[in-house]
C-alpha positions as CSV (number, residue, x, y, z in Angstrom):
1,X,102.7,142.1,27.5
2,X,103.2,143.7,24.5
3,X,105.6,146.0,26.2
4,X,107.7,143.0,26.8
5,X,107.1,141.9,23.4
6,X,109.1,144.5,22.0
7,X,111.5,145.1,24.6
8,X,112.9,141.2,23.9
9,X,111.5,139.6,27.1
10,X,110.6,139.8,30.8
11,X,114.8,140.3,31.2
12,X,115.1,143.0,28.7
13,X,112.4,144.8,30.1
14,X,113.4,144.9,33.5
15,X,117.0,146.1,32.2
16,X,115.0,149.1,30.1
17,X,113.2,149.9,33.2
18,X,116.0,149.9,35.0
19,X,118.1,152.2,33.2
20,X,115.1,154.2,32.7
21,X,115.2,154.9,36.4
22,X,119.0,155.2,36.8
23,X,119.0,157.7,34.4
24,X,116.5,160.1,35.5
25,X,117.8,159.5,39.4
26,X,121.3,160.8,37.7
27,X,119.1,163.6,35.5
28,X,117.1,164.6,39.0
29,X,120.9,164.9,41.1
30,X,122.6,167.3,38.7
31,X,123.5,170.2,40.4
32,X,120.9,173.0,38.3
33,X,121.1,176.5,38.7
34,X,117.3,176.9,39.1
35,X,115.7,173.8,40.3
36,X,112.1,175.4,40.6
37,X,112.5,175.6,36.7
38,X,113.6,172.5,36.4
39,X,111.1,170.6,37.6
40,X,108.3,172.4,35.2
41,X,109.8,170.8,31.9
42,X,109.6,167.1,31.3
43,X,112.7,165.0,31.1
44,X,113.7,162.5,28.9
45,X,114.0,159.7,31.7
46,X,111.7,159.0,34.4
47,X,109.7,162.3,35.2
48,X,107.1,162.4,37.7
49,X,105.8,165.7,38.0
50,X,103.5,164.6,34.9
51,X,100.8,162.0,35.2
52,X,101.9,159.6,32.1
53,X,104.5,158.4,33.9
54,X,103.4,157.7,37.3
55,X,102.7,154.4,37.4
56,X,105.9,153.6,35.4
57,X,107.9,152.2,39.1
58,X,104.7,149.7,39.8
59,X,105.9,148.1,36.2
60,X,108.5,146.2,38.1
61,X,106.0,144.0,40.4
62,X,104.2,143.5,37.3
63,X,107.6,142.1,35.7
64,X,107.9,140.1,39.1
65,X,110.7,142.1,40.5
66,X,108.5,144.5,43.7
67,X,112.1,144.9,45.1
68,X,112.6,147.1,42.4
69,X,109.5,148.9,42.7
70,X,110.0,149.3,46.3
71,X,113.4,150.6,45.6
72,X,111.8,153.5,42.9
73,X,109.0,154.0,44.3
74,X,110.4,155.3,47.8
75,X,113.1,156.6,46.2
76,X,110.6,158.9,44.2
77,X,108.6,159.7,47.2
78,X,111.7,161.0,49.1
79,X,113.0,162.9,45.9
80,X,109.9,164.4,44.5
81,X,107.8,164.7,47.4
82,X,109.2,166.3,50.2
83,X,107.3,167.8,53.3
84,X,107.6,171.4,52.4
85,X,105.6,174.2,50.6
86,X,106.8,172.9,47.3
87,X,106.1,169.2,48.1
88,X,104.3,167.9,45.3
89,X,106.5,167.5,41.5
90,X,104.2,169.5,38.6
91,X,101.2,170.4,38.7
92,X,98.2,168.2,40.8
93,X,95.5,168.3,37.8
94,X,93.0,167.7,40.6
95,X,94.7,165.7,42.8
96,X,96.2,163.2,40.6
97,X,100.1,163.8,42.2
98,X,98.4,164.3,46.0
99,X,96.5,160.7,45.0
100,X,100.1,159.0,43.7
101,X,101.8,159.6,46.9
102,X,98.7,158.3,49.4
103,X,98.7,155.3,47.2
104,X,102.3,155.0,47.4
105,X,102.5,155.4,51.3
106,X,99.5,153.0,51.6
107,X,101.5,150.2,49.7
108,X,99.5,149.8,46.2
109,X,98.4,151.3,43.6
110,X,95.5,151.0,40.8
111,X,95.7,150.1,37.8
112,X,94.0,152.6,35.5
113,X,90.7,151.2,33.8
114,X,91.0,148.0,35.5
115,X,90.1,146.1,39.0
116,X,93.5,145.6,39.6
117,X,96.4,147.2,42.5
118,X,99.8,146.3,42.4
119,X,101.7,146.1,45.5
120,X,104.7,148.8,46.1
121,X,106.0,149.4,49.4
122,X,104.3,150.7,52.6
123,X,105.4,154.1,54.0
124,X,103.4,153.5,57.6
125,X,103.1,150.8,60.2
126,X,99.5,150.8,60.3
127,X,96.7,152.7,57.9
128,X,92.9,152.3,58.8
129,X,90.9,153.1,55.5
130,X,87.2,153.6,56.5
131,X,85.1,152.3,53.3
132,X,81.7,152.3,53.0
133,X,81.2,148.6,53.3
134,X,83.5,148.2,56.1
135,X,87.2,148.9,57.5
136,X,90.4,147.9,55.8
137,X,93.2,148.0,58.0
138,X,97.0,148.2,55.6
139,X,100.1,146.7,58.4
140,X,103.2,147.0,58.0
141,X,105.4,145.2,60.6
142,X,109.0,146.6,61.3
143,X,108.6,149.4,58.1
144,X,110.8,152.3,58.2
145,X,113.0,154.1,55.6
146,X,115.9,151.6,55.5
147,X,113.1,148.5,56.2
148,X,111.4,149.0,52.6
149,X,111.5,145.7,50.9
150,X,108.3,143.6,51.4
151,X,109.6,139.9,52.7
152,X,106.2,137.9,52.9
153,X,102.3,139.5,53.4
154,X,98.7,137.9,53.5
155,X,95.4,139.7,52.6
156,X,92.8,138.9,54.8
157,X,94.5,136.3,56.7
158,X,96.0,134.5,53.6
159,X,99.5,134.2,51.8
160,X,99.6,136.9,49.3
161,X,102.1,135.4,46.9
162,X,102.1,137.9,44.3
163,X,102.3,141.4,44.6
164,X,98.6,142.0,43.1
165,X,95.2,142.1,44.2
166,X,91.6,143.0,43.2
167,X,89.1,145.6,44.7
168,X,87.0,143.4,45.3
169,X,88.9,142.3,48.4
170,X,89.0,145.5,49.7
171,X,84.8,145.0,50.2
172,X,83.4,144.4,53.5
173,X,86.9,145.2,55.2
174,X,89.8,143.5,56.1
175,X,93.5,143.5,56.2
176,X,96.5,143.5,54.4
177,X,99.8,142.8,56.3
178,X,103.8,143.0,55.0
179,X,106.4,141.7,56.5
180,X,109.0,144.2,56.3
181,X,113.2,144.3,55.9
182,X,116.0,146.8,54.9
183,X,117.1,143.8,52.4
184,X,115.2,142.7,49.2
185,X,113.5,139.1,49.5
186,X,112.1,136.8,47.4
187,X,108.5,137.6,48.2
188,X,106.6,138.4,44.3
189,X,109.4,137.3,42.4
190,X,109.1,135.1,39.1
């Protein structure tokens, strides 16, 4: 809140997110001479091959725009992430990059120091995760790369009108099911 504060508003905010985004997309697809050291020196826009910015694309839902964070958030996973030796942007500090990209693919991430996950945007039709207490199933109907943008979802059966949750409703199972389409929707917005 604060953030927003200072930033001028919910509006502003989004703007400064957005250009924060634009910018490093434009930073990331200029044409380098050696891309391997590239990618070991922080940038001045967004930069995720270090862990303080990570969960800088789940801002948006937060703001009430998910399309947005659908949009960066699969657009980071495709750029900085791809299925090859190198795959993973920086160094993992113990799994902390490996853990941004299963949250990612799974649809939500946590909130650090809090109960909270904000919704992103599924990478996988279907995810079983096999907790202690019980199974929780993640759906995604009609997800693929162009079908990215959440249009309506229910957690356990019921609407899911924001795009947050608590882990408490990940206890004793359940599911959480998207509606997916390749264009943004309404769903989460304010």
């Amino acid at each position: 809140e604060g953030y927003v504060l200072l930033l001028g508003g919910r509006e502003a905010a989004i703007t400064k997110l957005t250009e924060f985004f634009t910018q490093g997309r434009a930073d990331y697809e200029e044409p380098r001479s050696d891309p391997i050291l590239f990618s070991a020196f922080p940038r001045p826009y967004f930069w995720p091959s270090n862990q303080p910015s990570i969960h800088v694309p789940y801002l948006f839902s937060l703001l009430g725009r998910p399309d947005l964070t659908a949009q960066w958030v699969r657009w980071t996973m495709d750029a900085y992430f791809p299925a090859q030796p190198d795959g993973l942007p920086g160094n993992d500090d113990g799994g902390t990059m490996s853990a941004w990209y299963v949250f990612a693919a799974l649809g939500f991430y946590p909130v650090a120091g809090t109960d909270l996950y904000v919704v992103g945007t599924p990478r996988f039709n279907r995810v079983t995760l096999q907790l202690p207490d019980g199974a929780f199933e993640i759906v995604a109907d009609g997800v693929s790369d162009d079908a990215k943008y959440i249009q309506s979802a229910t957690l356990n059966g019921a609407p899911l009108e924001t795009p947050t949750f608590h882990h408490a409703d990940l206890h004793g199972g359940g599911r959480l099911r998207f509606v997916m389409g390749t264009q943004p929707s309404t769903w989460g917005q304010r």
